[in-house]
Backbone as CSV, one residue per row, in Angstrom:
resi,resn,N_x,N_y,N_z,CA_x,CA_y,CA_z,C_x,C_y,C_z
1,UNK,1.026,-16.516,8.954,0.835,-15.099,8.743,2.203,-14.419,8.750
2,UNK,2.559,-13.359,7.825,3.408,-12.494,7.755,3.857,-11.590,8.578
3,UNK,4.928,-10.896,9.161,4.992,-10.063,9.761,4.319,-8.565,9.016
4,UNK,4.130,-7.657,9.416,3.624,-6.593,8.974,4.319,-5.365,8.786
5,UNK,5.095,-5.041,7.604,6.131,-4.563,7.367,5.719,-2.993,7.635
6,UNK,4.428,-2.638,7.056,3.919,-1.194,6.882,3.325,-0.785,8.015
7,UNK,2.855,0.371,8.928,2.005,1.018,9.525,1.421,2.033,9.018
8,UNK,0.311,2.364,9.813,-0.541,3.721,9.596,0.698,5.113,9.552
9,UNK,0.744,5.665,8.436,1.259,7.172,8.216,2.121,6.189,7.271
10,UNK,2.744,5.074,6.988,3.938,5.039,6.015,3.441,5.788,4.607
11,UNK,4.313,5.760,4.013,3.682,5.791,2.918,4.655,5.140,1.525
12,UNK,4.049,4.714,0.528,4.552,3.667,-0.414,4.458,3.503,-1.769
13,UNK,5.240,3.167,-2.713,4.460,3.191,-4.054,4.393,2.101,-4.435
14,UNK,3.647,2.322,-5.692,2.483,0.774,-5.934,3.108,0.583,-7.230
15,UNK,2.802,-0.972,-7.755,3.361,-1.631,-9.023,2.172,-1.226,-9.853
16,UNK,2.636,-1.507,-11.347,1.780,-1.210,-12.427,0.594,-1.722,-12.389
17,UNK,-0.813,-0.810,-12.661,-2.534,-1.735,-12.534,-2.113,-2.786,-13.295
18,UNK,-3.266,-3.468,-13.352,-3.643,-4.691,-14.518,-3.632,-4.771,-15.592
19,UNK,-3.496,-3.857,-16.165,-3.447,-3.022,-17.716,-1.787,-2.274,-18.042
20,UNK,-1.181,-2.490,-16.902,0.011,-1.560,-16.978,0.434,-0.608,-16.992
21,UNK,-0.472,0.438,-16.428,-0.609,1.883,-16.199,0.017,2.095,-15.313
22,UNK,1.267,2.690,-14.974,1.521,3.457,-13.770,0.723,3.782,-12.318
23,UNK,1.020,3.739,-11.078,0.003,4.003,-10.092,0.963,5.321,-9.458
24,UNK,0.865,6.592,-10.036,1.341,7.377,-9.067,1.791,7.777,-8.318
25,UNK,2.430,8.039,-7.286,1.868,7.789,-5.462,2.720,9.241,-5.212
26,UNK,3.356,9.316,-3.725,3.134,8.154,-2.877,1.776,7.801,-2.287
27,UNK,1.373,6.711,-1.780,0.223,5.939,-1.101,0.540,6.201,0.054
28,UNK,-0.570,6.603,1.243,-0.194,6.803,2.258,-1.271,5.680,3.182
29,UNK,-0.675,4.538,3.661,-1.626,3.921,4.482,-2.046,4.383,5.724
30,UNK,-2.952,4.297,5.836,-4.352,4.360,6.949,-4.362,3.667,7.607
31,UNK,-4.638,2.385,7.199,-4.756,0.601,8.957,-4.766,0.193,7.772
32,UNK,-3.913,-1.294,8.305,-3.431,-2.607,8.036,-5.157,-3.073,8.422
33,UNK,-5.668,-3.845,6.907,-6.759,-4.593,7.255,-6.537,-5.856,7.641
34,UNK,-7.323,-6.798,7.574,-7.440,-8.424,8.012,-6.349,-8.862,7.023
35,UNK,-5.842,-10.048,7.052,-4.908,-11.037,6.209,-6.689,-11.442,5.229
36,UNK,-6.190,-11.546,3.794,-6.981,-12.387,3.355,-6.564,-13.596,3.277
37,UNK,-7.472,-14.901,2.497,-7.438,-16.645,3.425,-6.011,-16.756,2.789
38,UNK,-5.441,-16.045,1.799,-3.840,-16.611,1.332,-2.854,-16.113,2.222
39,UNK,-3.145,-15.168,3.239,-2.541,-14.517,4.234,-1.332,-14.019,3.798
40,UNK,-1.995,-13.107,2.988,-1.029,-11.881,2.538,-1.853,-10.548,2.668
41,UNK,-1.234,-9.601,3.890,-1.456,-8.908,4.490,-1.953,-7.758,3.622
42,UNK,-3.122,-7.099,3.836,-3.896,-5.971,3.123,-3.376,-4.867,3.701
43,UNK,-3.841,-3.548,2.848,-4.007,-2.128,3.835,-4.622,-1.262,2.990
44,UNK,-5.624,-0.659,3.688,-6.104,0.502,3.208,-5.190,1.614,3.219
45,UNK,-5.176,2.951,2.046,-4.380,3.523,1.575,-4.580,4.636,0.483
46,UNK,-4.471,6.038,1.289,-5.139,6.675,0.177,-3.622,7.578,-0.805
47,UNK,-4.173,7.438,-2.487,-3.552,8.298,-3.152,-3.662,9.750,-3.044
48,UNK,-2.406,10.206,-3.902,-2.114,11.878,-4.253,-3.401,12.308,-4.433
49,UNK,-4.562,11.353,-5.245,-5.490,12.017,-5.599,-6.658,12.336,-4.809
50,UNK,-6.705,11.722,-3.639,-7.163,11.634,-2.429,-8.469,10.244,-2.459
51,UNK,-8.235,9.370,-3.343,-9.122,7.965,-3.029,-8.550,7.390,-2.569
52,UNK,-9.514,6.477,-2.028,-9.166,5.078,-0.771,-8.953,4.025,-1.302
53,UNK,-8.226,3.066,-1.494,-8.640,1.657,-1.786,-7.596,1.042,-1.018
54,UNK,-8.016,-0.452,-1.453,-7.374,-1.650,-0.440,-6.373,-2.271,-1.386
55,UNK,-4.992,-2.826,-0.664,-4.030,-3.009,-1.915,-3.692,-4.342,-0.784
56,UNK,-2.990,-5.501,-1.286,-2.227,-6.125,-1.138,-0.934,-5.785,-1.120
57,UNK,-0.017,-7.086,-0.047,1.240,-6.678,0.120,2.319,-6.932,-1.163
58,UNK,1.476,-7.766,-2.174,1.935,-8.049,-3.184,2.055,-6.791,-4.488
59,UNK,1.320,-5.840,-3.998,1.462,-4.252,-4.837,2.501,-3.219,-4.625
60,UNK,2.987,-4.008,-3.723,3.562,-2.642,-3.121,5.478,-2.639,-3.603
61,UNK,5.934,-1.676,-3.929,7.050,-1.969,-4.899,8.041,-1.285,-4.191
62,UNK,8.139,-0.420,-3.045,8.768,0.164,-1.836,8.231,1.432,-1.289
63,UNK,9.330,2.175,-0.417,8.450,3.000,0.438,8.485,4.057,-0.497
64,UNK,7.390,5.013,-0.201,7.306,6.461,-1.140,8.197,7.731,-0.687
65,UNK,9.042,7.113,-0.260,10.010,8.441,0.327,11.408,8.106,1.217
66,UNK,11.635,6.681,0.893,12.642,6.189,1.963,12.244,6.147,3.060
67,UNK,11.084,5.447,3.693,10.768,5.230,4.884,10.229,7.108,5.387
68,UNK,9.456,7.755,4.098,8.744,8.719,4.230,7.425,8.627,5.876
69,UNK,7.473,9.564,6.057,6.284,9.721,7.403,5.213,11.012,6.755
70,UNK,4.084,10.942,7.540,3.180,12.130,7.129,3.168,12.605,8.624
């Protein structure tokens, strides 16, 4: 298992969807969920636009503000 780079209030921006669309941000995580079985660390995380979803640590492309806080 990974160390856990992010906490609750960071906030972060995300790599291009699946399609290559831009993801907005900044993302502001909420809680670090479970490792999934490849044990690469999850987190729930809501956008500018105010939805929730769950991202991998593999989305995440740096912080949304230089080590931004809310």
């Amino acid at each position: 298992m990974t160390a856990i780079a992010y906490k609750a209030g960071d906030l972060l921006s995300l790599s291009p969807d699946m399609v290559n669309r831009p993801r907005p941000g900044p993302f502001e995580v909420l809680r670090v969920m479970p490792s999934r079985d490849n044990a690469e660390e999850q987190y729930r995380v809501r956008g500018p636009d105010g939805r929730e979803r769950v991202i991998g640590h593999h989305e995440i492309v740096g912080n949304g503000g230089a080590g931004a806080k809310i």
